[in-house]
C-alpha atoms as a printed R data frame, in Angstrom:
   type eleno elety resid chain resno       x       y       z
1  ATOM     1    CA   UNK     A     1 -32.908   2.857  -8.100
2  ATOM     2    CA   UNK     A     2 -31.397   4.469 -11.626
3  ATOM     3    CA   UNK     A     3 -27.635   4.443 -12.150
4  ATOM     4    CA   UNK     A     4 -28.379   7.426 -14.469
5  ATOM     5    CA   UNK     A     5 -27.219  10.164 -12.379
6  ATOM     6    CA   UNK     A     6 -29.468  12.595 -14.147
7  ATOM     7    CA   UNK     A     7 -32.528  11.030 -13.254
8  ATOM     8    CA   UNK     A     8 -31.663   9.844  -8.842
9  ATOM     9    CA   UNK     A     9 -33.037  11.752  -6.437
10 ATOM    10    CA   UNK     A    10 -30.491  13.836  -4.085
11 ATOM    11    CA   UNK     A    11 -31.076  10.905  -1.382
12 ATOM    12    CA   UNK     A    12 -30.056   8.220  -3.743
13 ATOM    13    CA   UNK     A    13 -27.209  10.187  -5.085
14 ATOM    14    CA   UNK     A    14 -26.255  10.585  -1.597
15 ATOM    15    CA   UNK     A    15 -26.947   7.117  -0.667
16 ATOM    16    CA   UNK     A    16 -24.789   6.251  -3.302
17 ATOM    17    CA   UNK     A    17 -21.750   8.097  -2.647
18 ATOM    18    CA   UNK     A    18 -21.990   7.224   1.576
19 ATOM    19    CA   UNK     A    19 -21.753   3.228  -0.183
20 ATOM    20    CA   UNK     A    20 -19.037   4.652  -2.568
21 ATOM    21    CA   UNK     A    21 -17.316   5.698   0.626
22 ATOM    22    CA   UNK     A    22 -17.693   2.954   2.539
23 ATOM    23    CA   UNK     A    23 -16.279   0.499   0.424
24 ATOM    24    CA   UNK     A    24 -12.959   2.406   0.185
25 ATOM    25    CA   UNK     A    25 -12.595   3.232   3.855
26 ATOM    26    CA   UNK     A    26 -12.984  -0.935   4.392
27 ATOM    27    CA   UNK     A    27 -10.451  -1.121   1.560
28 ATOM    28    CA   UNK     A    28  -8.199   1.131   3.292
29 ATOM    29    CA   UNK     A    29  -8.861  -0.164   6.985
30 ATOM    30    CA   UNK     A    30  -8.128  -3.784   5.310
31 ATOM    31    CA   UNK     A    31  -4.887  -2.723   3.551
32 ATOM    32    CA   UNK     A    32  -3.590  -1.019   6.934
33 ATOM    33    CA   UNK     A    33  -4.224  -3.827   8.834
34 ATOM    34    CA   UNK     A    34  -2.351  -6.261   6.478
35 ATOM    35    CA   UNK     A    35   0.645  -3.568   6.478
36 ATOM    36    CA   UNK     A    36   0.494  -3.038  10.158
37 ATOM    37    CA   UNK     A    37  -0.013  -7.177  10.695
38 ATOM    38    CA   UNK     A    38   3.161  -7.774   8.111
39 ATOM    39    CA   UNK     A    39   4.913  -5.030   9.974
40 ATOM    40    CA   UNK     A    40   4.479  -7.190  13.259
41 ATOM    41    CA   UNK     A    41   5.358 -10.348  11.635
42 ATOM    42    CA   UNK     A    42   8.691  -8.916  10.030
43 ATOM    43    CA   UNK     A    43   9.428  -7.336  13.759
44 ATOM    44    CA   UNK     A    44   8.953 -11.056  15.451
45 ATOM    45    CA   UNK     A    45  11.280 -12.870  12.670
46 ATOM    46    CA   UNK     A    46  13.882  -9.979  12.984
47 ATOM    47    CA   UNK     A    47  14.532 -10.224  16.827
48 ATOM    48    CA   UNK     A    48  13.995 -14.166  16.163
49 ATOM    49    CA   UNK     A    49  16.805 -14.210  14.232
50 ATOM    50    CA   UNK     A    50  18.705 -11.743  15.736
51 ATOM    51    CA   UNK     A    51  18.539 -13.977  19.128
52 ATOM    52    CA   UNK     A    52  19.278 -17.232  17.764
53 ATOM    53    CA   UNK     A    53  21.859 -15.743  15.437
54 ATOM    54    CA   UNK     A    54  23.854 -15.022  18.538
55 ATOM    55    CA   UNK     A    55  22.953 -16.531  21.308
56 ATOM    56    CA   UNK     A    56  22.190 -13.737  24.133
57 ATOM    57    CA   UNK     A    57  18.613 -12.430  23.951
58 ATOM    58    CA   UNK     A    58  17.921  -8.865  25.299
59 ATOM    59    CA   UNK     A    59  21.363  -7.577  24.667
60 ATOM    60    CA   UNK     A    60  20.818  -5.241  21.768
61 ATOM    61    CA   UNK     A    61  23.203  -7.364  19.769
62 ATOM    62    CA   UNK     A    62  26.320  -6.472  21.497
63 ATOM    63    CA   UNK     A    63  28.235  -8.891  22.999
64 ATOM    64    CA   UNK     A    64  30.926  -9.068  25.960
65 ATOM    65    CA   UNK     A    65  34.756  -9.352  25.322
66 ATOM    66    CA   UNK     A    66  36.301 -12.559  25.407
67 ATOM    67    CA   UNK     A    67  37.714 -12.365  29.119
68 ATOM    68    CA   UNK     A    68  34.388 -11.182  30.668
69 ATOM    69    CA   UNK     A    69  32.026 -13.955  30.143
């Protein structure tokens, strides 16, 4: 196959673009994933910290006046 457009066939024109294609939807799928992955990762450190910054888990960070505990 020619990478002179003027002389490919429509099929390996086509051919070519459908690979074209591909590659950047895996590129996209890939960089997706790694935001939606460091997205996840951030989340888990974040309500980490948040519980072992003050010591009640599940609480929304709020905690109870000094007399009620």
């Amino acid at each position: 196959m020619s990478d002179d457009p003027a002389r490919m066939t429509r099929e390996e024109r086509l051919a070519a673009r459908l690979r074209e294609n591909l590659k950047r939807r895996k590129a996209q799928a890939r960089e997706l994933g790694a935001r939606e992955l460091g997205a996840r990762e951030l989340g888990t450190r974040e309500l980490r910290a948040r519980e072992a910054g003050n010591g009640e888990s599940g609480t929304g960070g709020l905690s109870k006046p000094q007399g009620e505990r």
